[in-house]
C-alpha positions in Angstrom: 0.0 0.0 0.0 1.1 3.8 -0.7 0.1 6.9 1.2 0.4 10.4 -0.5 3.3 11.0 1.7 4.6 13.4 -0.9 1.5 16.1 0.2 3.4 15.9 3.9 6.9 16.3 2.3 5.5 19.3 0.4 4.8 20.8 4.1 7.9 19.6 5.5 10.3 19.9 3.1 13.1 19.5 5.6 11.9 16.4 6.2 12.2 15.3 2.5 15.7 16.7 2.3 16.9 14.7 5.5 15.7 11.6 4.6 17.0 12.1 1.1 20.5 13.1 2.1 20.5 10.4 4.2 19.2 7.5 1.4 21.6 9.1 -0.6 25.0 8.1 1.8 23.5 4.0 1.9 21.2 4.2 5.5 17.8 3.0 5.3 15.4 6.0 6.3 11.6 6.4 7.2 8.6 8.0 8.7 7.2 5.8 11.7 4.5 5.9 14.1 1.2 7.9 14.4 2.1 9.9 10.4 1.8 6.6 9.0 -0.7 5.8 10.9 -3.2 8.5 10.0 -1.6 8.8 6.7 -3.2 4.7 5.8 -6.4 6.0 7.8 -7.0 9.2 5.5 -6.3 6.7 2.8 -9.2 4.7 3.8 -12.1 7.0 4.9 -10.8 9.6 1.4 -10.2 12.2 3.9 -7.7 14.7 3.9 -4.2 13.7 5.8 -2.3 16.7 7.5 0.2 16.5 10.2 2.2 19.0 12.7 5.0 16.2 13.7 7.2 13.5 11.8 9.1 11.2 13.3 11.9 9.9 11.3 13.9 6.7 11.9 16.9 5.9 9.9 19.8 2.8 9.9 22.6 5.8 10.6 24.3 5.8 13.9 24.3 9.4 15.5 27.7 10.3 14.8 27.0 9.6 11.2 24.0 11.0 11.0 25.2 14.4 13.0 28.3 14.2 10.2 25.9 13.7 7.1 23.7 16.7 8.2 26.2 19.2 9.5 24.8 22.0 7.5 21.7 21.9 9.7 21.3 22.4 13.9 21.0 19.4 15.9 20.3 18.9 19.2 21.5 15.8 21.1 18.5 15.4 23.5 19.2 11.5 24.2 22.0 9.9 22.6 22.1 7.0 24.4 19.4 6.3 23.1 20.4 7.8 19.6 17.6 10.2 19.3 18.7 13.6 18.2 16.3 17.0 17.4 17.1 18.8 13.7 16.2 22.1 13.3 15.4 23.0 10.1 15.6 26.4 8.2 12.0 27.0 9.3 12.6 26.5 13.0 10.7 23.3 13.2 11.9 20.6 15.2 12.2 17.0 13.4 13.1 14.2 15.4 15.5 11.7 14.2 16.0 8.5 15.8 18.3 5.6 15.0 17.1 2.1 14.8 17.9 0.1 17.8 17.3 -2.4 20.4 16.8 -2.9 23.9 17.4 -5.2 27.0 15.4 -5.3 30.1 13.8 -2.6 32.0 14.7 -2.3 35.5 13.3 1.1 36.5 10.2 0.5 34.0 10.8 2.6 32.1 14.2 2.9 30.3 16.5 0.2 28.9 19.4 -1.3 30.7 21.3 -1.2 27.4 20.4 -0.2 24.3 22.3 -1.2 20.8 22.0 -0.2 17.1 19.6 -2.7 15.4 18.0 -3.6 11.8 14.4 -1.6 11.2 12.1 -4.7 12.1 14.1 -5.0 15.5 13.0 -0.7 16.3 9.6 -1.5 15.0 9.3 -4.7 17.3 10.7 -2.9 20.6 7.7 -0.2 20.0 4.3 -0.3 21.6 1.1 -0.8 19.5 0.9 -2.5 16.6 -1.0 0.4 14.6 1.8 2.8 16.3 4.4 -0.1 14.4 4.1 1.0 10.6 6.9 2.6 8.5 6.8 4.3 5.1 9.6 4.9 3.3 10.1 8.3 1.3 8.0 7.8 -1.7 4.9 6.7 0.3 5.2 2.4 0.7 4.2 1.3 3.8 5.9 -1.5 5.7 4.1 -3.6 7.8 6.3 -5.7 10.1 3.7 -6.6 13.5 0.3 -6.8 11.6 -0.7 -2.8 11.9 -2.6 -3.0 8.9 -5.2 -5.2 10.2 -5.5 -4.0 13.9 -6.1 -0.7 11.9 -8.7 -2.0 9.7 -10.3 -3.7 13.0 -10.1 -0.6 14.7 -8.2 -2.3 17.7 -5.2 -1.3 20.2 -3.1 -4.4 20.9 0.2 -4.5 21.8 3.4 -5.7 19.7 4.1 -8.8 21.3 3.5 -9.9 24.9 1.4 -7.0 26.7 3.1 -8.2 29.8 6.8 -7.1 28.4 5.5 -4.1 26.5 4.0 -2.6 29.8 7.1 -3.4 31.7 9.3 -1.5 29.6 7.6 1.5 30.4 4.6 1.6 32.9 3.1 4.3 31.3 2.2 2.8 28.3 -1.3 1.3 30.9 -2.0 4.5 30.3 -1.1 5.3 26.4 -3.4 2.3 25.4 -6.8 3.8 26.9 -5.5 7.5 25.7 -5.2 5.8 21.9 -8.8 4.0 22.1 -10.3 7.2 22.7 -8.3 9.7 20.4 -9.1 6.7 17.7 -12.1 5.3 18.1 -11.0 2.1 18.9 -11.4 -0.8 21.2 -8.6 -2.4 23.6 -7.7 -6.0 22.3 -9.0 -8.5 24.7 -5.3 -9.5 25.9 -4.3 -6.1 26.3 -6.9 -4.8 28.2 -6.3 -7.6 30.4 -3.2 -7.5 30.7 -4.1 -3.4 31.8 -5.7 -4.9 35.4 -3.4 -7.2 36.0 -0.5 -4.3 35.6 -2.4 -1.0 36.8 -0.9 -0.6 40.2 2.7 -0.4 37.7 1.1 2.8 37.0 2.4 4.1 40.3 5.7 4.1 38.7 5.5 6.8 36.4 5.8 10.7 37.6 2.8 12.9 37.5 4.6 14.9 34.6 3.8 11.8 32.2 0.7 10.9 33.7 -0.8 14.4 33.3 0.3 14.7 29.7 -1.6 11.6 29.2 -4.6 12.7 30.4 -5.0 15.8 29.0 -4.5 14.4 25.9 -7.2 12.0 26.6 -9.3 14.7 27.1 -8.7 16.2 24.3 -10.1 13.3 22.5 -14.0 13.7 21.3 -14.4 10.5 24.0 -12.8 11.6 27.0 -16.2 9.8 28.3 -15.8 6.9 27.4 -12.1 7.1 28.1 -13.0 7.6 32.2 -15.2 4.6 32.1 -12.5 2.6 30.3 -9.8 3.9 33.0 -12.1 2.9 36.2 -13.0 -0.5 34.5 -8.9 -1.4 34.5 -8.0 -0.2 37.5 -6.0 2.7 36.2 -8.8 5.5 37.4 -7.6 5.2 41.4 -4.0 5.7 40.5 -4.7 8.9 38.1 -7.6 10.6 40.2 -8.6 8.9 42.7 -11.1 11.7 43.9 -12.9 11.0 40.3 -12.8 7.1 41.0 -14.2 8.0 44.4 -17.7 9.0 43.1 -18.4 5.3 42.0 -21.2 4.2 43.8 -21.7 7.2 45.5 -26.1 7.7 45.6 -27.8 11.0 44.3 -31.5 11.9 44.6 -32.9 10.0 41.5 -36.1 13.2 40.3 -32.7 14.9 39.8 -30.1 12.5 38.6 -32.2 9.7 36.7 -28.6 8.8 35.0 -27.3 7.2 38.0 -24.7 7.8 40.8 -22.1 10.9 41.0 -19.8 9.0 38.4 -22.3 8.0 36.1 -23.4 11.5 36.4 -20.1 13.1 35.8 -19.4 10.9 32.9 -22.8 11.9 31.6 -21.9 15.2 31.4 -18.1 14.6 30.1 -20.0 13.0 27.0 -21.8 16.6 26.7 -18.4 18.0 26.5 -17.1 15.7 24.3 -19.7 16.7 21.8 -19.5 20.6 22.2 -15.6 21.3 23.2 -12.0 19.8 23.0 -10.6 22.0 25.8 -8.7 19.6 27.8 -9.0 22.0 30.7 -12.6 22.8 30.4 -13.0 18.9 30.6 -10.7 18.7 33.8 -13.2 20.8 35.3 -16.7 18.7 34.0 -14.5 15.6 35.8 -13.8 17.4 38.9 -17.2 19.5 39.6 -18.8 16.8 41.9 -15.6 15.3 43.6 -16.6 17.6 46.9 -20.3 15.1 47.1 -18.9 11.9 48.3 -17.7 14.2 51.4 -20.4 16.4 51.9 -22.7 13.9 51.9 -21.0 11.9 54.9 -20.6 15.1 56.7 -24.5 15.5 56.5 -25.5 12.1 57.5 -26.3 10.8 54.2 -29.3 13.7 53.9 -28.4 16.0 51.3 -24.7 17.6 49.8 -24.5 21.1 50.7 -21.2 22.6 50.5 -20.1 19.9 48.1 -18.4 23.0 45.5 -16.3 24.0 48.3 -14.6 21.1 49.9 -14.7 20.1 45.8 -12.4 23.1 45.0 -10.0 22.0 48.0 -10.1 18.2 46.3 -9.4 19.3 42.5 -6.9 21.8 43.9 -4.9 19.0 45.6 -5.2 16.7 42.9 -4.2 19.3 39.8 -0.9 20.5 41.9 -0.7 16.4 42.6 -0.8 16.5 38.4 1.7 19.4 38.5 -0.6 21.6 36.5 1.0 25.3 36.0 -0.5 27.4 39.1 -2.8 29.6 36.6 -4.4 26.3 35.1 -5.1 25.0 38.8 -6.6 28.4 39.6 -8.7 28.4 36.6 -10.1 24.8 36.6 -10.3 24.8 40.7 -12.9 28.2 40.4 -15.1 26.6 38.1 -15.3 23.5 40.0 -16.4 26.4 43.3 -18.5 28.5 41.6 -20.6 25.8 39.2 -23.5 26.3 41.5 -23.7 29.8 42.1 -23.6 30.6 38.4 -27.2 27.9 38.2 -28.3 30.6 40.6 -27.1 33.8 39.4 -30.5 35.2 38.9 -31.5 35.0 42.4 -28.1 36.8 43.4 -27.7 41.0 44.2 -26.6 42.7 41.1 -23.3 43.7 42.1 -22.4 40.0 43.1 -23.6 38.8 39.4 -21.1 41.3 38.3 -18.4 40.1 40.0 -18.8 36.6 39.3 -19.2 37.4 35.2 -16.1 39.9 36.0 -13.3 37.5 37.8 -10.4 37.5 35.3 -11.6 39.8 32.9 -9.7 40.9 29.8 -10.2 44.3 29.5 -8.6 45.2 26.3 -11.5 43.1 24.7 -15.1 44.7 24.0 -17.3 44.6 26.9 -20.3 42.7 24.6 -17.9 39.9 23.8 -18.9 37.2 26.2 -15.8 34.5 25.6 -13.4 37.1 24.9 -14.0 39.8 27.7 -15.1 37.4 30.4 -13.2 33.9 29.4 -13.5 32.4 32.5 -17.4 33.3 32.9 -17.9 31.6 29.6 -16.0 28.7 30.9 -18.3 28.7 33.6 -21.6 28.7 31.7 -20.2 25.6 29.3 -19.5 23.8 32.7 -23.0 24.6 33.2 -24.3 23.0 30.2 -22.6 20.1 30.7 -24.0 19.9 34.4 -27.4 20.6 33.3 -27.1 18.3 30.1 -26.0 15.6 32.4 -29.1 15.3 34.5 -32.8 15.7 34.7 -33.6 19.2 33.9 -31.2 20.2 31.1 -31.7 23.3 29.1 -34.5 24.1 31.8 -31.6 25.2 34.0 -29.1 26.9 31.7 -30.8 28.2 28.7 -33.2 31.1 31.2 -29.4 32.1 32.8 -28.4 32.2 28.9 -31.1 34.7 28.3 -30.3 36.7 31.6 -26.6 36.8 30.6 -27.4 38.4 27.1 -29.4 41.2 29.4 -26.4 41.5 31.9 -24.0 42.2 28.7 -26.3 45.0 28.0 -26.0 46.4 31.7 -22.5 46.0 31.7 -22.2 48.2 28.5 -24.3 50.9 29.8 -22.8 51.3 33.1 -19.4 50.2 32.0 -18.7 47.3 34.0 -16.6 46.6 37.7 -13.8 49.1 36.9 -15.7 51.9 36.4 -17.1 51.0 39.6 -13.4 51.3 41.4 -13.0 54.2 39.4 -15.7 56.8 40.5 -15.0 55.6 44.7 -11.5 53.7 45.8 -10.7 52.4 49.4 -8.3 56.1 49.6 -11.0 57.9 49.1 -13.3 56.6 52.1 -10.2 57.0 54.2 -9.9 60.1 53.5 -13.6 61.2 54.6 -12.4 59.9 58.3 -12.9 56.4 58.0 -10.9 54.1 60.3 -8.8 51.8 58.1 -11.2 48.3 58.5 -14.2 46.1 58.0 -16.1 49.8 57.7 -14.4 51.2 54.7 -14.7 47.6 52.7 -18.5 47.6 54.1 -18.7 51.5 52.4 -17.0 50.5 49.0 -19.4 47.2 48.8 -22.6 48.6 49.2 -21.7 52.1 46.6 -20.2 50.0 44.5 -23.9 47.9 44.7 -25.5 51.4 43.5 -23.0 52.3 40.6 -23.8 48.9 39.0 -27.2 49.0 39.2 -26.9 52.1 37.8 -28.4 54.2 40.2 -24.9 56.8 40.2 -23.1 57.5 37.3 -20.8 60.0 38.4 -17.5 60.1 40.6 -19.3 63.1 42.3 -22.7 61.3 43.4 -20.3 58.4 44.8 -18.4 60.8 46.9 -22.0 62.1 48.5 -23.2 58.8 49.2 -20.2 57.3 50.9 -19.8 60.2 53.0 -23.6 59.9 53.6 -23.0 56.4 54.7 -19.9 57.6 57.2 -22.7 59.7 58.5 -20.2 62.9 57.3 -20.6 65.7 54.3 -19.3 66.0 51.1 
């Protein structure tokens, strides 16, 4: 079989050159892994193929390959292992691995010793069969561990014994659910088996790797079924435990006919996967429930008030657990505390509605631009749908709070939003009427501030008056 390889050459013509100046001095050279891959896929389904990364595998040793392409920059980023990084004229990175094989795996993860080998022994030492296929330059694909058929089957299985492959590196448990979902396939029978028997390996592997691997999986369009797939192996406890938590965990059923908290939560993860690929966004539809399992032991069983809160503390201690960057945490941990109030933000004072639609806005962007002014409120109201989606009442709950947003937007233009709020009265200026620095000057600020968005003053002036009025003083 032949790919159109030559349309991804045409958008990586470094990649052509390098594999050509290498053919050209007697080393075998190819493209490996997920290019050929999609490339045999897009063949398939007549779709068109486009890809962002190559990786390229050739017979050269790294001295010889560093010697044949001296005229470009490359980066020695694990030459033990004879991978090295060119950088081509474009400032793309290709990597460029030599062909090799390994020994055991005593840290599960890399090789005791590693030697220079033929192309069948680098395909062999890989991890999934349909991850196993080369194609040389003008587009002839080589299929060495059956790829071609697991492809066709639409199945992840391992090359060779599951059992080895995992041991080699432990976080491959992990790769084989991620692929399922980011394909659309289903885990051979062996494999998955050999997933439970393995999962607790999964303890390993660093949270670095392990969060790279989720996010990805929840970038897929089945990030759903990619949960359910992780709690069924075992591998769910050992990547969020506070998610695997909710299993079993009872919920009133006139409100939640889908099931318990997990069945819920998956529910509305399936939402997402339909509307969005943010793998954030999703982190926070998989976390917005983790507090329930707590709040409803602390209440005797009788309801789950206060489950957003002690939630927030959970996804906050399992994101930093992930090593998420601190603004990520921040972000997904807030919408995980706030999911509720925003299903009640009618019923809440005007200035509060404010500043929930107002925490992290970007004020450089127009003030009727929902997603781009107030990302994180938007981000709220799509965790909302999801919610909402999930259980009984649906677009009973969020479409009204839609409709009371578009009139909010309008309010916001007309009065100008927050900042011209802390613009026409500041903290200095209530300390400079008399007022002792305290609970009192915050109380004055809050409740002016309450008038200026409702719109009842619209001038720095009529602020002044009504704060001093309130310190019981005269402008």
């Amino acid at each position: 079989m032949r790919i159109p390889i030559e349309d991804v050459l045409a958008a990586h013509p470094t990649a052509a050159e390098l594999m050509g100046r290498l053919e050209r001095a007697g080393y075998a050279t190819v493209l490996v892994g997920g290019v050929v891959r999609d490339g045999v896929r897009a063949v398939w389904e007549g779709s068109r193929w486009t890809t962002q990364d190559l990786d390229i595998a050739t017979a050269a040793p790294p001295d010889v390959v560093q010697e044949i392409l001296s005229r470009f920059k490359v980066l020695v980023v694990g030459r033990a292992y004879g991978v090295l990084v060119v950088v081509g004229p474009d400032g793309r990175h290709y990597e460029l691995a030599t062909f090799r094989t390994e020994s055991t795996y005593a840290d599960g993860r890399h090789p005791d010793e590693v030697r220079w080998g033929t192309m069948e022994e680098d395909v062999r030492r890989r991890d999934f069969t349909v991850n196993g296929l080369v194609a040389t330059r003008d587009g002839q694909v080589i299929d060495l561990v059956g790829g071609m058929s697991d492809l066709r089957a639409g199945v992840i299985r391992t090359i060779g014994p599951p059992e080895k492959r995992f041991a080699e590196d432990r976080l491959r448990l992990l790769r084989a659910v991620r692929f399922s979902c980011q394909l659309g396939f289903t885990l051979h029978e062996e494999t998955e088996e050999a997933i439970r028997r393995q999962a607790a390996g999964l303890a390993e592997v660093s949270w670095e790797r392990i969060r790279d691997e989720l996010l990805r999986l929840l970038a897929s369009p089945r990030a759903a079924p990619g949960v359910r797939l992780l709690q069924s192996t075992g591998l769910l406890p050992l990547v969020l435990p506070e998610v695997a938590a909710l299993d079993g965990v009872p919920q009133p059923v006139e409100y939640h006919p889908e099931g318990d908290v997990l069945a819920h939560t998956c529910a509305a993860l399936q939402v997402a996967d339909g509307l969005w690929d943010d793998p954030l966004l999703k982190l926070a539809v998989l976390l917005h429930d983790v507090g329930k399992p707590a709040a409803l032991a602390r209440w005797d069983g009788e309801h789950m008030s206060g489950h957003c809160q002690t939630g927030a503390e959970l996804a906050d201690r399992a994101l930093r657990r992930l090593r998420l960057p601190g603004k990520q945490v921040s972000w997904v941990t807030h919408l995980v505390r706030e999911h509720m109030r925003a299903a009640r933000l009618q019923d809440m004072r005007l200035g509060k509605q404010l500043r929930l639609l107002g925490t992290n806005e970007r004020a450089d962007a127009p003030l009727t631009e929902l997603t781009g002014r107030y990302p994180m409120f938007a981000d709220l109201l799509r965790l909302l749908i999801c919610d909402a989606e999930g259980a009984a009442h649906k677009a009973s709950t969020w479409l009204p709070l839609l409709r009371h947003v578009v009139g909010l937007l309008l309010h916001v233009e007309r009065i100008q939003g927050l900042e011209r709020a802390r613009e026409l009265l500041r903290g200095d200026d209530v300390l400079s009427m008399g007022a002792a620095p305290g609970p009192e000057v915050g109380q004055v600020l809050e409740e002016v501030h309450e008038l200026i968005l409702a719109g009842t003053i619209t001038s720095r002036e009529q602020a002044l008056q009504e704060a001093a009025k309130r310190l019981g003083g005269q402008t």
